[in-house]
TIBAVEX-763312 format. One record per residue: residue number from 1; x, y, z of N, C-alpha, C in turn. Coordinates in Angstrom, 1 decimal, always signed. Example, Ala and Ser with C-alpha at 12.3 -4.5 7.8 and 13.67 -1.06 7.14 Angstrom:
- 1  +13.2  -5.7  +7.8  +12.3  -4.5  +7.8  +13.2  -3.3  +7.8
- 2  +12.8  -2.2  +7.1  +13.7  -1.1  +7.1  +12.9  +0.0  +7.9
END
This chain:
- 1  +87.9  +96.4  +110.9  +88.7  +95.5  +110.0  +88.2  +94.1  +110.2
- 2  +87.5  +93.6  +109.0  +87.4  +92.3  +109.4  +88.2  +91.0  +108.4
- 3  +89.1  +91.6  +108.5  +90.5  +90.3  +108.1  +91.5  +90.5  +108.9
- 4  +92.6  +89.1  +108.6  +94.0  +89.4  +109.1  +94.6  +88.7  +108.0
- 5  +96.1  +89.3  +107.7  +96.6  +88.9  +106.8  +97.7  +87.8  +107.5
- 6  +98.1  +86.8  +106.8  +99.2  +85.6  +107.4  +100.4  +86.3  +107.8
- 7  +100.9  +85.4  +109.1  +102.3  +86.1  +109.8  +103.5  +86.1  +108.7
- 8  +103.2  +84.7  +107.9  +104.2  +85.0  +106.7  +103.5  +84.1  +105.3
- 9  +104.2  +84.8  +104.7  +104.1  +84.4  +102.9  +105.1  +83.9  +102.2
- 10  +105.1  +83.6  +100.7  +106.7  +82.6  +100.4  +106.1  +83.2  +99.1
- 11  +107.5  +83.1  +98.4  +107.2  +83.7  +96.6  +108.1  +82.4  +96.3
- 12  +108.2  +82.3  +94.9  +109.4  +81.2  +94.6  +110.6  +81.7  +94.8
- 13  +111.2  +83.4  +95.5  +112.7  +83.5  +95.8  +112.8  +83.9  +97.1
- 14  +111.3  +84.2  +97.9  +111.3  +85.2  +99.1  +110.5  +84.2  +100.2
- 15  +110.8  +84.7  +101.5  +109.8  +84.8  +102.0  +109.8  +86.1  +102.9
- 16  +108.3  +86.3  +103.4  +107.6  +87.6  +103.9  +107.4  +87.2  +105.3
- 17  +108.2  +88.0  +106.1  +108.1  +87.4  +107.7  +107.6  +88.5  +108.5
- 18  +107.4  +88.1  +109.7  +107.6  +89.6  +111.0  +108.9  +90.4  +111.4
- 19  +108.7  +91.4  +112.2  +110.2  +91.9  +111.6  +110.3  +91.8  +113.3
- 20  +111.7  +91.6  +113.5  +112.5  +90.8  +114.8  +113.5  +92.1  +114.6
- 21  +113.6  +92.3  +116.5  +114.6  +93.2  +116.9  +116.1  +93.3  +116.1
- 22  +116.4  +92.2  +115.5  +117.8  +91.9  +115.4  +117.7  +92.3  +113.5
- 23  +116.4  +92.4  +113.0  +116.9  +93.0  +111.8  +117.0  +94.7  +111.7
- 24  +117.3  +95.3  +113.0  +117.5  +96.8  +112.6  +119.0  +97.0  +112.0
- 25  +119.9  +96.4  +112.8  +120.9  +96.3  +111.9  +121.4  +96.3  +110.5
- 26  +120.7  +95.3  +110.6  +121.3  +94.8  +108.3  +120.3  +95.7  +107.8
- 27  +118.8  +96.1  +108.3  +118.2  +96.8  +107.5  +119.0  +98.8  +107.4
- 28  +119.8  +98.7  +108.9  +120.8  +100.2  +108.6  +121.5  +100.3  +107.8
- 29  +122.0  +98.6  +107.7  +123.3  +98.4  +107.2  +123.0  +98.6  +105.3
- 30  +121.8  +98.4  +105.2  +121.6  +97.5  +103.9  +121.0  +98.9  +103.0
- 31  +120.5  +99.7  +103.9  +119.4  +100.3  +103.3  +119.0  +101.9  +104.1
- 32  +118.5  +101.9  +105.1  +117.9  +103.1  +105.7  +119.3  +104.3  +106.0
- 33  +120.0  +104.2  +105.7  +121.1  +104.9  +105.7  +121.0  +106.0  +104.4
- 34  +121.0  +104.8  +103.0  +121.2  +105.1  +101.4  +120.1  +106.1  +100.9
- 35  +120.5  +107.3  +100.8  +119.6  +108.4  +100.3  +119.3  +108.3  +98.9
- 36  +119.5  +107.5  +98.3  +119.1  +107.3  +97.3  +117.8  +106.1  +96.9
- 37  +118.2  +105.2  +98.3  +116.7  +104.2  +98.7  +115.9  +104.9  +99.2
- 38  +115.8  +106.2  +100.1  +115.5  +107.3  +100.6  +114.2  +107.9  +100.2
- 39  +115.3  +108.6  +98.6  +114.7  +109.3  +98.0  +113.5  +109.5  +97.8
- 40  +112.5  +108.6  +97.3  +110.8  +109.0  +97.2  +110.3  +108.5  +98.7
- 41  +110.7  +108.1  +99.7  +109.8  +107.8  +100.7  +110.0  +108.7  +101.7
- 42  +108.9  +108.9  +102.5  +108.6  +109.8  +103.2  +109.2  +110.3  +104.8
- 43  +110.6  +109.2  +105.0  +111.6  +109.3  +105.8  +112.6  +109.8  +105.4
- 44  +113.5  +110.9  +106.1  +114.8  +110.7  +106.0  +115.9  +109.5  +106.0
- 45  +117.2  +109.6  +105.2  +118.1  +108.9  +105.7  +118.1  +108.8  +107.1
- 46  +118.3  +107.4  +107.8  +118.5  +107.4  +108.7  +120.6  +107.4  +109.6
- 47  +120.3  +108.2  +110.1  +121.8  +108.9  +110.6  +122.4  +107.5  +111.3
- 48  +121.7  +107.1  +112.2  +122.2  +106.4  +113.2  +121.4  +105.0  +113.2
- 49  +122.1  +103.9  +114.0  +121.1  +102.8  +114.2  +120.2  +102.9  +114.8
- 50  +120.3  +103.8  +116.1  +119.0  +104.3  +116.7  +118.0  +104.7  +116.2
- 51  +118.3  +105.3  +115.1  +116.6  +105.4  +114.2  +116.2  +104.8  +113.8
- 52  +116.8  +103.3  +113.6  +116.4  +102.0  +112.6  +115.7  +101.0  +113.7
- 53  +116.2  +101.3  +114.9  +115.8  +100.3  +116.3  +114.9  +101.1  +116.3
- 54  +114.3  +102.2  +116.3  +113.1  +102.9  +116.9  +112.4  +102.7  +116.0
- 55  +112.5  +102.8  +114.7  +111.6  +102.0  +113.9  +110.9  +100.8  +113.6
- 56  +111.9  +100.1  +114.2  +111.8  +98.5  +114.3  +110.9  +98.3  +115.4
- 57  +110.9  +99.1  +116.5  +109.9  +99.2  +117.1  +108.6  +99.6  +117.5
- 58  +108.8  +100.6  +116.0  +107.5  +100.9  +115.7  +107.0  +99.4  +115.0
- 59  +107.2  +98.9  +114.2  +107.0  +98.5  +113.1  +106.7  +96.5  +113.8
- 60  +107.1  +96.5  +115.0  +106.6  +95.3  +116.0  +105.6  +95.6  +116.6
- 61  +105.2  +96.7  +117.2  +104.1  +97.4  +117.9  +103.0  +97.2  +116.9
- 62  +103.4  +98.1  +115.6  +101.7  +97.8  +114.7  +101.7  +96.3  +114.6
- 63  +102.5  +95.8  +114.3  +102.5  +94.0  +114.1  +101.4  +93.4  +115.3
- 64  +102.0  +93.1  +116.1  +101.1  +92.6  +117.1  +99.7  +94.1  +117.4
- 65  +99.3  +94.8  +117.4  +97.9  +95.2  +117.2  +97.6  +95.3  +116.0
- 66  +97.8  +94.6  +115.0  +96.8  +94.4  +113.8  +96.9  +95.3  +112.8
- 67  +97.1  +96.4  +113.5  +97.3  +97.9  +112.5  +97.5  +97.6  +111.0
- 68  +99.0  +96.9  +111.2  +99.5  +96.7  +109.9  +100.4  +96.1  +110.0
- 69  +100.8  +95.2  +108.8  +101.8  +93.9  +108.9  +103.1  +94.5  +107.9
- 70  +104.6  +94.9  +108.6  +105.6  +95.3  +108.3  +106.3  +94.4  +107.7
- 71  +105.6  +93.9  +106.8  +106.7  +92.3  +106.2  +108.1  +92.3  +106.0
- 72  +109.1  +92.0  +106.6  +110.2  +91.8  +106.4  +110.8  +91.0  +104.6
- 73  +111.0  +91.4  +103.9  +111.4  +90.9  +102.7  +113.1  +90.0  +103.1
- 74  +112.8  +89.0  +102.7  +114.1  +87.8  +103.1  +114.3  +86.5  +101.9
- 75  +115.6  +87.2  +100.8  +115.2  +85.4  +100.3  +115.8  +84.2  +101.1
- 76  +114.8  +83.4  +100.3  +114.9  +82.0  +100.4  +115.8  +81.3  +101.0
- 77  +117.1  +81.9  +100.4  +118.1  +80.8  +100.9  +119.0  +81.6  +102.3
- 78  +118.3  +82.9  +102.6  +119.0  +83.6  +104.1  +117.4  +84.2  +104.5
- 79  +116.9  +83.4  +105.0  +115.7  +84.0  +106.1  +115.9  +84.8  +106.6
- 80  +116.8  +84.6  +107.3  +117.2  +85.7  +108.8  +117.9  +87.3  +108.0
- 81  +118.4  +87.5  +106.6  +118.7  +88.7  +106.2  +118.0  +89.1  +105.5
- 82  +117.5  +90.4  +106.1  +116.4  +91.0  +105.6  +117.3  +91.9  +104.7
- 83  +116.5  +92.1  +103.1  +117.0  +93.0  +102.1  +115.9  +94.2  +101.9
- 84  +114.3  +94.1  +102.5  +113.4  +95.5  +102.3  +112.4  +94.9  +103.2
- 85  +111.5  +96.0  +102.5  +110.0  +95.8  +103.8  +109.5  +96.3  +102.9
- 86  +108.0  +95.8  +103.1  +106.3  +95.3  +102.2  +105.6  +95.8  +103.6
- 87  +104.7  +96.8  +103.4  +104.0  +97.1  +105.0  +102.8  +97.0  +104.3
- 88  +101.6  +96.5  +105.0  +100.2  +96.1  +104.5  +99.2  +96.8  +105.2
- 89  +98.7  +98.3  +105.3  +98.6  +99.4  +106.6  +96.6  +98.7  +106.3
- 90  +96.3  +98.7  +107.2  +95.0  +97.8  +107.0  +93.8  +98.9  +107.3
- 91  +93.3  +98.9  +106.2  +91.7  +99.8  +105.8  +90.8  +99.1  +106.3
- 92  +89.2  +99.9  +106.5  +88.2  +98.6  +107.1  +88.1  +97.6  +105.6
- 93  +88.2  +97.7  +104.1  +87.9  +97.2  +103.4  +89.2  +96.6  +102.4
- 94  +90.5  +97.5  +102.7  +91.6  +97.6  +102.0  +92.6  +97.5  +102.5
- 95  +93.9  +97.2  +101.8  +94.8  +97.3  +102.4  +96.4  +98.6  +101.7
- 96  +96.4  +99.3  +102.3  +97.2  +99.7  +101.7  +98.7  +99.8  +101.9
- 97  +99.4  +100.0  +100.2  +100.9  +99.1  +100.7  +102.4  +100.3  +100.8
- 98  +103.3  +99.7  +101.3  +104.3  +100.9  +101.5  +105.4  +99.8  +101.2
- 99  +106.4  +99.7  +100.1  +107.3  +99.6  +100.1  +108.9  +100.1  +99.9
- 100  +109.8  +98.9  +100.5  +111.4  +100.0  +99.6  +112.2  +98.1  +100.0
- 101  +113.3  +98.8  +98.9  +114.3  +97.2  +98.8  +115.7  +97.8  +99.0
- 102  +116.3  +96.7  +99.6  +118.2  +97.6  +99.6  +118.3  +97.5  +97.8
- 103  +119.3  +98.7  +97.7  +119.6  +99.0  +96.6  +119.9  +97.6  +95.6
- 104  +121.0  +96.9  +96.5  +121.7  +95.7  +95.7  +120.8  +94.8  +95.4
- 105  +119.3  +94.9  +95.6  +118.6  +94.1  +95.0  +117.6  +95.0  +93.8
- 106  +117.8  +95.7  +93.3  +116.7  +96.3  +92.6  +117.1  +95.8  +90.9
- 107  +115.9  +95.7  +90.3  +115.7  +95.4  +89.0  +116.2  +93.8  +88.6
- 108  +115.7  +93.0  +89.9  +115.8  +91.6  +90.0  +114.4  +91.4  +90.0
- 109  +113.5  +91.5  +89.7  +111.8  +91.8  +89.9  +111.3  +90.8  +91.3
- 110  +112.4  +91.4  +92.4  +111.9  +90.8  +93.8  +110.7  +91.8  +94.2
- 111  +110.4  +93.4  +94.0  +109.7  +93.5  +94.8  +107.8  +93.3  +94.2
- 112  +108.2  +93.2  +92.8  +106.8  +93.0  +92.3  +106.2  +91.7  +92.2
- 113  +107.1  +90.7  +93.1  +106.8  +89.3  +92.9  +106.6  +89.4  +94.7
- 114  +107.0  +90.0  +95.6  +106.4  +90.7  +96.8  +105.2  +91.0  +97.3
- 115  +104.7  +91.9  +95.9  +103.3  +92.5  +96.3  +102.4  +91.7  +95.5
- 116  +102.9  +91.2  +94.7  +101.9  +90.2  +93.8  +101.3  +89.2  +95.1
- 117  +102.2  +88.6  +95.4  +101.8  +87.7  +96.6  +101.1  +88.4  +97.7
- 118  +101.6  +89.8  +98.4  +100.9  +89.8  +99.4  +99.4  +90.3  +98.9
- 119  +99.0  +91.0  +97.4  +98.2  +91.1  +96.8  +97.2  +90.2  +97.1
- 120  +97.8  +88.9  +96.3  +96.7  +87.5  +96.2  +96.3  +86.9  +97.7
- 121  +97.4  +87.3  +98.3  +96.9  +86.9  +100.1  +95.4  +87.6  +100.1
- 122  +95.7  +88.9  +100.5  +94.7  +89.5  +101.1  +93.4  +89.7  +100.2
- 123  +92.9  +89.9  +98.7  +92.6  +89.5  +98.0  +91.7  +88.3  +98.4
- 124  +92.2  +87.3  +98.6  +91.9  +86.2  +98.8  +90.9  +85.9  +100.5
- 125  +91.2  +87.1  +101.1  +90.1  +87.0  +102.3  +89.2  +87.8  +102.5
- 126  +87.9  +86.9  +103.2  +86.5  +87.1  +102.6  +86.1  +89.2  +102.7
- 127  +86.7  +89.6  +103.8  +86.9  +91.0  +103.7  +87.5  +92.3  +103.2
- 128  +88.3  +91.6  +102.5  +89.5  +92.5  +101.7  +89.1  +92.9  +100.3
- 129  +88.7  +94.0  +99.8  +88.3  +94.0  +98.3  +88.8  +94.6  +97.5
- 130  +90.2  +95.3  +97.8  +91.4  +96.1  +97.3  +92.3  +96.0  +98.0
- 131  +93.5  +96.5  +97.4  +94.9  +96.2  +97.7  +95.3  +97.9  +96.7
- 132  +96.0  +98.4  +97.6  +96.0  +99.7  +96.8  +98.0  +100.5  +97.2
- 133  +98.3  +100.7  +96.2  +99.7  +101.8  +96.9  +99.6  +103.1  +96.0
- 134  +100.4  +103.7  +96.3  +100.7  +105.0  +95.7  +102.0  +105.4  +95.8
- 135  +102.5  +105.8  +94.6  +104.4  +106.3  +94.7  +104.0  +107.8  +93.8
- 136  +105.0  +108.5  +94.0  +105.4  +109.9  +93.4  +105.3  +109.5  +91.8
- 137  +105.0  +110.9  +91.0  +105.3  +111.0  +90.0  +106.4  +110.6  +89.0
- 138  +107.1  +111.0  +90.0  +108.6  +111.2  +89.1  +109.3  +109.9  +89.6
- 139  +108.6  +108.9  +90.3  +109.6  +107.4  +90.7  +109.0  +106.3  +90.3
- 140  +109.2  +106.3  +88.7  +109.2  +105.0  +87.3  +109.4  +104.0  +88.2
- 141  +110.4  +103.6  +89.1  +110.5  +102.4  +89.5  +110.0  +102.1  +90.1
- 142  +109.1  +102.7  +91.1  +108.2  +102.2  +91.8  +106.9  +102.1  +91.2
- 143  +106.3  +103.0  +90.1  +105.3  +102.5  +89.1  +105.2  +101.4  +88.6
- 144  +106.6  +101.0  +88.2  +106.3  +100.1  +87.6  +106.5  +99.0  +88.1
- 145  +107.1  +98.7  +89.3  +106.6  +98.0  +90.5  +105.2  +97.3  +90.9
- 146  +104.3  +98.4  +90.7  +103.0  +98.3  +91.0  +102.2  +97.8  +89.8
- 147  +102.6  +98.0  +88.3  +102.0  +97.9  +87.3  +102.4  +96.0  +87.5
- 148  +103.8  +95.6  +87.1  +104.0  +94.1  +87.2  +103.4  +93.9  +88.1
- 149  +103.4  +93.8  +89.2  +102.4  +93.2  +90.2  +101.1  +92.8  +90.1
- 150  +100.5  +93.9  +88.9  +99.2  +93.1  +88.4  +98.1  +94.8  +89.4
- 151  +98.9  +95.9  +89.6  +98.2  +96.9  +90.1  +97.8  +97.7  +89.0
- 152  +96.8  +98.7  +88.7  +96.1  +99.7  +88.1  +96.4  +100.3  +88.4
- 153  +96.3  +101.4  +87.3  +96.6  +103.1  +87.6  +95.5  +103.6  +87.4
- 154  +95.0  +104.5  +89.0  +93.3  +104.9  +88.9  +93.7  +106.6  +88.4
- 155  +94.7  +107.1  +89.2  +94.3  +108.3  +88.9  +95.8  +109.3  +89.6
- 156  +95.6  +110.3  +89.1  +97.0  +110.9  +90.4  +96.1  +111.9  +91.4
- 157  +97.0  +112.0  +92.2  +96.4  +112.4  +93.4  +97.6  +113.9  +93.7
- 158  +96.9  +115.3  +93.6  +97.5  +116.4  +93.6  +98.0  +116.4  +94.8
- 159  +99.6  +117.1  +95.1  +99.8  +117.9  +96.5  +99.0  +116.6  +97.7
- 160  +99.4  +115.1  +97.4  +98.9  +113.7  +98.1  +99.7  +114.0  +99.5
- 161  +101.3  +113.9  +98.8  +102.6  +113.0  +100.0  +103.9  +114.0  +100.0
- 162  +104.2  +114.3  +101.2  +105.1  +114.9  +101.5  +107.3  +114.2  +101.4
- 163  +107.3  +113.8  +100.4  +108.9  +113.1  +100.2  +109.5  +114.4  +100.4
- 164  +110.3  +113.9  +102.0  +111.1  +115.4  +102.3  +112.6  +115.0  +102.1
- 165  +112.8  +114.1  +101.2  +114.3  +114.4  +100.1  +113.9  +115.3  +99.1
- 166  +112.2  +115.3  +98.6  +113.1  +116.3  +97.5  +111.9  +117.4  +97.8
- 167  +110.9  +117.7  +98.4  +110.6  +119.0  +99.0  +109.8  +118.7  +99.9
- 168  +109.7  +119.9  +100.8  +108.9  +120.0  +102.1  +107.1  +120.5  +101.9
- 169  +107.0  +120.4  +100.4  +105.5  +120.6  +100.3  +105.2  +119.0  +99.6
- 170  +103.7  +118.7  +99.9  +103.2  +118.0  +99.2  +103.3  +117.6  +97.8
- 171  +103.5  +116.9  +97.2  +103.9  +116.2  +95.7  +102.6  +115.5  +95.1
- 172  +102.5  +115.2  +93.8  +101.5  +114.2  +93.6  +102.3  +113.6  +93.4
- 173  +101.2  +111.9  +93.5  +101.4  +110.7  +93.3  +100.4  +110.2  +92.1
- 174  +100.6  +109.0  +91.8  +99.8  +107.7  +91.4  +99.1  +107.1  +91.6
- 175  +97.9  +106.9  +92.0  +97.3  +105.9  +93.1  +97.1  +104.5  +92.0
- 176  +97.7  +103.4  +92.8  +97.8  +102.1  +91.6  +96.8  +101.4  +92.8
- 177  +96.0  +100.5  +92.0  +95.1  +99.4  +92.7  +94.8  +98.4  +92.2
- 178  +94.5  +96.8  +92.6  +94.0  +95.6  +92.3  +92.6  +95.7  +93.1
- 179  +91.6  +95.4  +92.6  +90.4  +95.1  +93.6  +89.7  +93.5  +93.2
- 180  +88.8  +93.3  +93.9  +88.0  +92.2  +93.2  +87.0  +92.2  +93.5
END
């Protein structure tokens, strides 16, 4: 990999941080619980806050080795409360993205003003030449997520990704991309 993407980013309603021990909470509270925020990603509801701290601890470990940047989604006017996560999983050439938002924010077009930005970040360094995600067939809202954003639809990808809310076999997806 020969980039690194910034520790944080700013949209005109957000900013994009590192994620801190103390947001596993609000993020159980807000979100990793609700099977319906759930639904296309490739985790379970989470039962307990124990699985949101162990995540949180995954998701500090890739942070500091480079792996990949677990952006904490936070507006503007409450830094410290995280409402989703933007993960930027880093390719030698690309970056590819994984997101989800607490419910109570969806169809405010926070997460495509999200990835737009972390888009144009990485985009913007001399090694990065795509910015790529992929969501399920059947999850419009996250297509179209990726479409505002300013991402392309290359192609679907058969039997891709395992979403074990709605089966335990592989599903296709969408593969959406920006390059330059």
């Amino acid at each position: 990999m020969s980039f690194s993407l910034p520790d944080q980013l700013h949209t005109p309603r957000m900013v994009l941080r590192a994620p801190r021990p103390s947001d596993a909470a609000a993020i159980f509270a807000a979100y990793t619980q609700d099977s319906d925020v759930a639904r296309y990603m490739t985790w379970r509801p989470h039962r307990t806050l124990a699985e949101t701290e162990t995540y949180f601890a995954y998701c500090m470990q890739a942070w500091e080795s480079g792996r990949s940047r677990p952006y904490i989604l936070a507006l503007q006017a409450s830094v410290a409360v995280p409402i989703g996560m933007l993960e930027a999983r880093m390719l030698p050439h690309a970056i590819d993205l994984g997101y989800v938002l607490a419910r109570a924010h969806w169809g405010a077009g926070l997460m495509p003003e999200a990835v737009r930005a972390l888009g144009d970040a990485a985009l913007a360094l001399a090694g990065c030449f795509r910015v790529q995600a992929t969501c399920d067939v059947d999850n419009h809202a996250s297509a179209r997520t990726a479409e505002k954003a300013g991402l392309a639809r290359e192609g679907r990808l058969e039997r891709y990704i395992v979403h074990p809310n709605l089966d335990a076999e592989p599903r296709a997806c969408f593969l959406y991309a920006r390059c330059r």
